[in-house]
N, C-alpha and C positions, 0 to 999 in steps of 0.2 A: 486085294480088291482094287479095279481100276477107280479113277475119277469118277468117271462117269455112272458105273456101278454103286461111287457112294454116293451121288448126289441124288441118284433113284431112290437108294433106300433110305438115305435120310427123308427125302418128298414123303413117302410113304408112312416113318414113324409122325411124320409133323402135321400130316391130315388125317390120322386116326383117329378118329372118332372114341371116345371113353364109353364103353360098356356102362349101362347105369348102373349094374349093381361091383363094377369092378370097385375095388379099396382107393380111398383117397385121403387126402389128409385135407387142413384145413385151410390152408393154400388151394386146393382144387388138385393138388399134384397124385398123378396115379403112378401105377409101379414105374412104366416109363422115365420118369425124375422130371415130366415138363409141368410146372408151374402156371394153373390155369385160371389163377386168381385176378388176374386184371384184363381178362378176354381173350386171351390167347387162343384161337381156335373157335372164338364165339363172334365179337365184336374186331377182331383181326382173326384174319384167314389168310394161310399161305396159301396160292395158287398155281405157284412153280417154282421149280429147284434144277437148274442145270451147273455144271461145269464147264467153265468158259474159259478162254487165255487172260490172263494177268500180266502186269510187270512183273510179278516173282514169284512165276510159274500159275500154275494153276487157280481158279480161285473158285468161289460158291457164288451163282448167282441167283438172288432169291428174291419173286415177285409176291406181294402181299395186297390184299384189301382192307381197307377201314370200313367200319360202319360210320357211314354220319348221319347225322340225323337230317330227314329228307331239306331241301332249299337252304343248304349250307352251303356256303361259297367255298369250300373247301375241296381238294384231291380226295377221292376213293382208293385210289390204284398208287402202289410204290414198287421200288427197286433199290435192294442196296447188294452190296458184294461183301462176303467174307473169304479171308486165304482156304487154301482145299490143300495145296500141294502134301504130297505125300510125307517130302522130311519136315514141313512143318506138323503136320498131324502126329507125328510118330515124336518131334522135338517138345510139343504141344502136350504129350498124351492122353491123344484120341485115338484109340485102339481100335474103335469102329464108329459107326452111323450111331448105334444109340449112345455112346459118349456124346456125342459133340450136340446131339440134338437138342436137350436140353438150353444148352446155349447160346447155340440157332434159334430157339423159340423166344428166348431174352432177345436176343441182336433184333429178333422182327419185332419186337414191341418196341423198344428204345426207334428204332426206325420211325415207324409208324408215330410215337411220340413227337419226332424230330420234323416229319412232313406237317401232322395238323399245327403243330407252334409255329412253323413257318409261315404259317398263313392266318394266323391271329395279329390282330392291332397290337402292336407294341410301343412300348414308349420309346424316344428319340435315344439313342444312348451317345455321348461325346464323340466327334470326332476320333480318331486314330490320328498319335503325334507322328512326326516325323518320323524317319531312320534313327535318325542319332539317340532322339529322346526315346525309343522305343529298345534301340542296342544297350542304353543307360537302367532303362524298368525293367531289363534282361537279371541285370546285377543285382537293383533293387530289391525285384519281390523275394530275393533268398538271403539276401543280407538280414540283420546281422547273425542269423539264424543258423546260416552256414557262412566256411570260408569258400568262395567264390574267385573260382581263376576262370577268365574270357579265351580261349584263342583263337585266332585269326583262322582257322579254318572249320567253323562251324562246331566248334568242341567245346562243353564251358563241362569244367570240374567242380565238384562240389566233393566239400571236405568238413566232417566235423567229426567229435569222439568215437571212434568207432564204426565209423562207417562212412563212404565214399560213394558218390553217383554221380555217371557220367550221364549229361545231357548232349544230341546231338541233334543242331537244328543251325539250317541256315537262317540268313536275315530274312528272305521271304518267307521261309518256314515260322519263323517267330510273327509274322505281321497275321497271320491268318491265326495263330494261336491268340494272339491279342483281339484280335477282329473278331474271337469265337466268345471269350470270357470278358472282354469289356478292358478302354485301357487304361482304369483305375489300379492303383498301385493293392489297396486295400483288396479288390476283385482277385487280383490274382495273386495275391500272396496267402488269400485263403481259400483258394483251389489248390494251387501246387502243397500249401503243408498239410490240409487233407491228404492228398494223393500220397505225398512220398511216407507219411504216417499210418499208412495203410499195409496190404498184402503182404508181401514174401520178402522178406531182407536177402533174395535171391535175386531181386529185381533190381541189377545195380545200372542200368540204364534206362535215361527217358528216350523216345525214339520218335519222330512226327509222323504216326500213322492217319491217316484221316481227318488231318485235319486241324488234330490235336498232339500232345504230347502224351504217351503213353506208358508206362512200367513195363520195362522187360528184361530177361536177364541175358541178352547180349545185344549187337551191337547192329547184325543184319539182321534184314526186313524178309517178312512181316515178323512181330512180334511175339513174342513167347510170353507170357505172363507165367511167372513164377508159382504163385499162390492158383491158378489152374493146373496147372501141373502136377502140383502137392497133390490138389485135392484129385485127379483124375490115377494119380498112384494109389493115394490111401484107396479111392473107390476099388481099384483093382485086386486090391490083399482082402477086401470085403466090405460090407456094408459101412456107413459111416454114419453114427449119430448129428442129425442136424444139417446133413450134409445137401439137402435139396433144399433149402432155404436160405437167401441173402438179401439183405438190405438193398443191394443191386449187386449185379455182379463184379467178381473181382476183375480189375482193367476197365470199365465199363461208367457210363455218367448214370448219376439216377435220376429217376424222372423227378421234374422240377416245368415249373409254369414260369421262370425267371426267365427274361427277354434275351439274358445273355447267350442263353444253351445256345 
């Protein structure tokens, strides 16, 4: 199936309307696996899905609506991008349009999330320090948790019993990571040991997708999440107890009203 063929049929699964009397569970989730408990399809609406050119290669481009409530100073309409290309899908395992939908319906919520916070009053949060002092809260927030090597071209090695993760991010790359979660030491030493205590121990690299730093198990862009992977194999050998429900998805920020997001 070309690109464009799957970003049709994905359009398709992700404005289906649910049968009333089709089976759901208590998430709202019907056989499809999308997850309709927080409006997904009600109070957000996808309204278009094309395949558009990316930095590395192909990607999904998916237009969405908010409901707000009428004389809200607030956006109705968004736009975000997720990768499409083929070897990532196939690297990915997303075997087709309804694998990945699922996913795509999370991605459009966390979006939509991410527009209405944008435009909420928030509190002032501190300045961003310097380069230097920012290169230093690089080392910081994984100290003494991990042993921590810096190198000069964008590579810092993390080392502890057992297991090893390469993070790769330049200096500006790190200034926008700090700019995302606030650049308190405390802030971000308890984002990244969430993160790296999380998903796949397959996910031996952080990688700066979007913005942020990411888990993935290699090194080029975009990103592979490990712990998707897993679970998009086991789906394949068969059904998987538990398997349409998460906390947030794995790679993925969960919804939160904290100014930092």
């Amino acid at each position: 199936m070309d690109d464009e063929d799957y970003a049709r049929e994905l359009f398709a699964i992700l404005t289906r309307p649910l049968d009333p009397d089709e089976p759901r569970d208590t998430y709202g989730t019907g056989a499809d696996g999308i997850d309709r408990h927080d409006g997904f399809g009600t109070e957000i609406v996808v309204t278009a899905v094309a395949a558009v050119p990316g930095p590395y290669g192909s990607q999904l481009e998916v237009a969405f609506r908010l409901g707000v409530p009428p004389g809200t100073d607030a956006p109705a309409e968004g736009v975000f991008h997720l990768p499409l290309a083929q070897e990532w899908r196939e690297a990915q395992g997303y075997r087709g349009p309804a694998t990945y939908a699922p996913d795509v319906a999370r991605a459009t919520e966390q979006a939509a999330g991410r527009l209405a916070r944008s435009h909420r009053d928030a509190r002032a949060l501190p300045p961003l320090p310097d380069r230097d002092a920012q290169a230093a809260l690089l080392r910081a927030v994984f100290e003494p948790e991990w042993e921590v090597e810096v190198e000069d071209d964008g590579v810092v090695e993390l080392r502890r019993e057992g297991q090893a993760v390469t993070i790769l991010v330049t200096a500006e790359q790190w200034e926008q990571v700090v700019a995302r979660h606030g650049p308190r030491r405390a802030w971000l030493s308890e984002h990244f040991s969430e993160l790296l205590a999380s998903g796949s121990r397959d996910d031996r690299y952080l990688v700066f997708w979007e913005g942020d730093l990411v888990k993935s198990v290699r090194a080029e862009l975009p990103p592979v999440s490990g712990s998707t992977r897993n679970l998009n194999a086991a789906r394949a050998r068969g059904p998987v107890a538990g398997a349409n429900w998460f906390a947030y998805a794995p790679g993925t920020e969960p919804p939160t009203d904290d100014p930092r997001a």
